[in-house]
BASELO-723946 format. One line per 3 residues: their letters; for each residue y, z, x of N, C-alpha, C. Coordinates in pm, whole numbers. Layout:
REM BASELO-723946
A> Y:Z:X:Y:Z:X:Y:Z:X  ...
This chain:
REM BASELO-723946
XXX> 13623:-1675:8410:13501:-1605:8446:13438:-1663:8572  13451:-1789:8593:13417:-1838:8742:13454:-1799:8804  13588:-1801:8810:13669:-1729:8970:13631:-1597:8982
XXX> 13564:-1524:8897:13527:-1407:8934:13410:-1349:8962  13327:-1445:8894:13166:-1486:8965:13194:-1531:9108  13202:-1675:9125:13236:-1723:9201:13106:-1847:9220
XXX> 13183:-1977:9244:13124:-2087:9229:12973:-2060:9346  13000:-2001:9490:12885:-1960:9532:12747:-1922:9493  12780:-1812:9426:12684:-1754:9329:12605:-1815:9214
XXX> 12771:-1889:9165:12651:-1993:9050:12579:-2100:9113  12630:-2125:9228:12475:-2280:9248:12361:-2204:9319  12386:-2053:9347:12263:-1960:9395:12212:-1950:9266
XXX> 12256:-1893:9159:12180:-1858:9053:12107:-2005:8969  12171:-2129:8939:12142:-2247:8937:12034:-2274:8992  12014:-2265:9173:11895:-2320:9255:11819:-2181:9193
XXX> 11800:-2074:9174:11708:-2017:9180:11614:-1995:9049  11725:-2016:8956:11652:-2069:8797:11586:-2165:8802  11665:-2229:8827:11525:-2402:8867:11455:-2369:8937
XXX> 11452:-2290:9032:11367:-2278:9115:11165:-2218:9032  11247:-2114:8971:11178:-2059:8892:11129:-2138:8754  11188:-2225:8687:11133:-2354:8578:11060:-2411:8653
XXX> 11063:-2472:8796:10997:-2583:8835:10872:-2538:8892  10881:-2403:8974:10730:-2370:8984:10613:-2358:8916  10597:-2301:8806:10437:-2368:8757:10410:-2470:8714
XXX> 10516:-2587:8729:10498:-2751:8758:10393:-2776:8887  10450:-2748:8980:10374:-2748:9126:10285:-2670:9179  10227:-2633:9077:10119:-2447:9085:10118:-2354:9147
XXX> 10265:-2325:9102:10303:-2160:9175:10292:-2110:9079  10226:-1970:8958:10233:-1907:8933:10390:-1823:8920  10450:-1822:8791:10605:-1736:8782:10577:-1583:8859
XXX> 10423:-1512:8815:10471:-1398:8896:10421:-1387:9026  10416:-1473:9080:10394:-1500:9287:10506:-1519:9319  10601:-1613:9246:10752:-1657:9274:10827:-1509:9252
XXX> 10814:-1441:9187:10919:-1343:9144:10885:-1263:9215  10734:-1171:9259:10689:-1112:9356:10724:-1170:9511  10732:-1243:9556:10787:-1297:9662:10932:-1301:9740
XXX> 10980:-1344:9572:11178:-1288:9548:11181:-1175:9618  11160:-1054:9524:11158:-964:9547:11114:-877:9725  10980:-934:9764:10964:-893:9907:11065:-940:10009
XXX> 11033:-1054:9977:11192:-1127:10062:11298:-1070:10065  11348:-1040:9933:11475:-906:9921:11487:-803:9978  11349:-735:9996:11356:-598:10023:11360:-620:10223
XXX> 11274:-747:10252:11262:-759:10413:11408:-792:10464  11486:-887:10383:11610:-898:10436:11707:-771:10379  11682:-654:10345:11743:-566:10305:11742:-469:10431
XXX> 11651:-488:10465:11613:-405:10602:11691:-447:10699  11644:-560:10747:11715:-637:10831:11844:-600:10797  11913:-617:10752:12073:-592:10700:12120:-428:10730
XXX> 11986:-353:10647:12052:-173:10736:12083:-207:10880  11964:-256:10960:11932:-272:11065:12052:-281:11161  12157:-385:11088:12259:-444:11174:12418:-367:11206
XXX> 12360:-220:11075:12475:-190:11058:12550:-69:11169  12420:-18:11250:12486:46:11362:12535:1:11482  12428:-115:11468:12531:-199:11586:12665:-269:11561
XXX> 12650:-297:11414:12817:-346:11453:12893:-239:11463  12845:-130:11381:12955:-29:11402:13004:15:11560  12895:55:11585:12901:80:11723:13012:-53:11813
XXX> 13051:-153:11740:13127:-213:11815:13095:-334:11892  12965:-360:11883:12902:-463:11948:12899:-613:11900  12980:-591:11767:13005:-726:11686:12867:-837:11631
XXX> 12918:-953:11564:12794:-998:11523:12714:-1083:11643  12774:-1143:11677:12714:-1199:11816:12582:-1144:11885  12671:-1034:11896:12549:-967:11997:12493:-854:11917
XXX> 12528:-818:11807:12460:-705:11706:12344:-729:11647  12360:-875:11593:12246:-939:11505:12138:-967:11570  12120:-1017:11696:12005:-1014:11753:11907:-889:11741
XXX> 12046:-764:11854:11974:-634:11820:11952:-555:11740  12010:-599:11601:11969:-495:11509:11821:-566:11434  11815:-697:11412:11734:-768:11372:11579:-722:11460
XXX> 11614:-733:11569:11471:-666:11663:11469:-541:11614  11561:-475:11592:11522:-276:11542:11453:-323:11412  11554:-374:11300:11453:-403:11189:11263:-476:11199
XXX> 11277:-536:11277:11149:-594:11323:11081:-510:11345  11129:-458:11478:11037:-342:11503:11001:-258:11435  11079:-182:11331:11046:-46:11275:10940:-159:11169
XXX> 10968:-278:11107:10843:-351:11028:10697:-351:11098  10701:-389:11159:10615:-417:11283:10568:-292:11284  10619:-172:11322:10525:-33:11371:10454:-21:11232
XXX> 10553:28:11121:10499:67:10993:10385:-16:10936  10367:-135:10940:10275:-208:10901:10145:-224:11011  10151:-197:11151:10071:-173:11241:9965:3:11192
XXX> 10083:78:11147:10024:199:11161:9965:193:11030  9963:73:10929:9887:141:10787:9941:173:10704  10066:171:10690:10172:214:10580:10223:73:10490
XXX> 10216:166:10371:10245:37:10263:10301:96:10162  10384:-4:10064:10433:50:9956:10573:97:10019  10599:208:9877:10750:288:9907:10742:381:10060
XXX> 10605:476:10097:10579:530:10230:10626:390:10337  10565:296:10342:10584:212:10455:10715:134:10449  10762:126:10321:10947:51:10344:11030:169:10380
XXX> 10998:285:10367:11094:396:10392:11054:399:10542  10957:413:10606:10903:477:10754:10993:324:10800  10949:187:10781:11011:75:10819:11182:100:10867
XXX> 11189:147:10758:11404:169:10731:11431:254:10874  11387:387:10865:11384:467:10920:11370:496:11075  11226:383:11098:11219:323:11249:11297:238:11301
XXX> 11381:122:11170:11477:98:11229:11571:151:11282  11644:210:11166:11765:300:11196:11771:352:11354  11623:409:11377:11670:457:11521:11639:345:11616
XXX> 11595:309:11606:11569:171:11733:11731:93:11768  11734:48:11599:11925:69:11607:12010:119:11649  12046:287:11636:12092:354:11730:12068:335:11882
XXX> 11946:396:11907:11910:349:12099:11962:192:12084  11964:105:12055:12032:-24:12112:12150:-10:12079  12236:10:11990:12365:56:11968:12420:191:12091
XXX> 12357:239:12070:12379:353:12193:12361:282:12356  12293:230:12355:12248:151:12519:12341:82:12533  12426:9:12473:12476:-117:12452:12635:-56:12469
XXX> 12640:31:12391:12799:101:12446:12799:182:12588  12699:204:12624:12685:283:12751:12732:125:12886  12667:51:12810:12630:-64:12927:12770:-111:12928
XXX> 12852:-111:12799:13007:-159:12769:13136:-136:12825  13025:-8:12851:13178:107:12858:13157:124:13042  13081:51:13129:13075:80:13261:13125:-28:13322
């Protein structure tokens, strides 16, 4: 059953159980820790769409991750500038990425290909 978990995962799941026992030792509140998990998840979830037209597009991780990471930023950045929150503002977020992604994925093969 390890090898198919995979030892990775268990010292992730390990650190993050403890993680979670040891906080209201040090006065974190369990549901600030789990609420936090969770945002964190969803911001690096973004980030991660973010990256995926640029690599496609061919631009690899090197130079993808920067720019898709700024599209994800950005589309965070507008949506939370303009007032949007909740499921409206992670969807408008996704969404502003996606294209900011494209135009740099798109710019970036134009600039490649000359």
């Amino acid at each position: 059953m390890l090898k198919k978990f995979g030892l990775p995962r268990l010292i992730i799941l390990i650190f993050l159980v403890s993680t979670y026992i040891i906080a209201p030792f040090v006065g974190i509140p369990i549901t600030t820790a789990l609420s936090d998990t969770i945002i964190r998840f969803g911001m690096n979830a973004i980030l991660v769409l973010s990256l995926m037209p640029m690599i496609e597009s061919g631009a690899g991780l090197n130079f993808g991750m920067p720019l898709g990471i700024e599209a994800g930023l950005l589309g965070s950045l507008i949506s939370i500038e303009l007032g949007f929150s909740g499921f409206v503002g992670f969807a408008l977020a996704i969404l502003m990425a996606i294209v900011f992604a494209f135009v740099f994925g798109w710019a970036y093969g134009v600039i490649k290909i000359k």
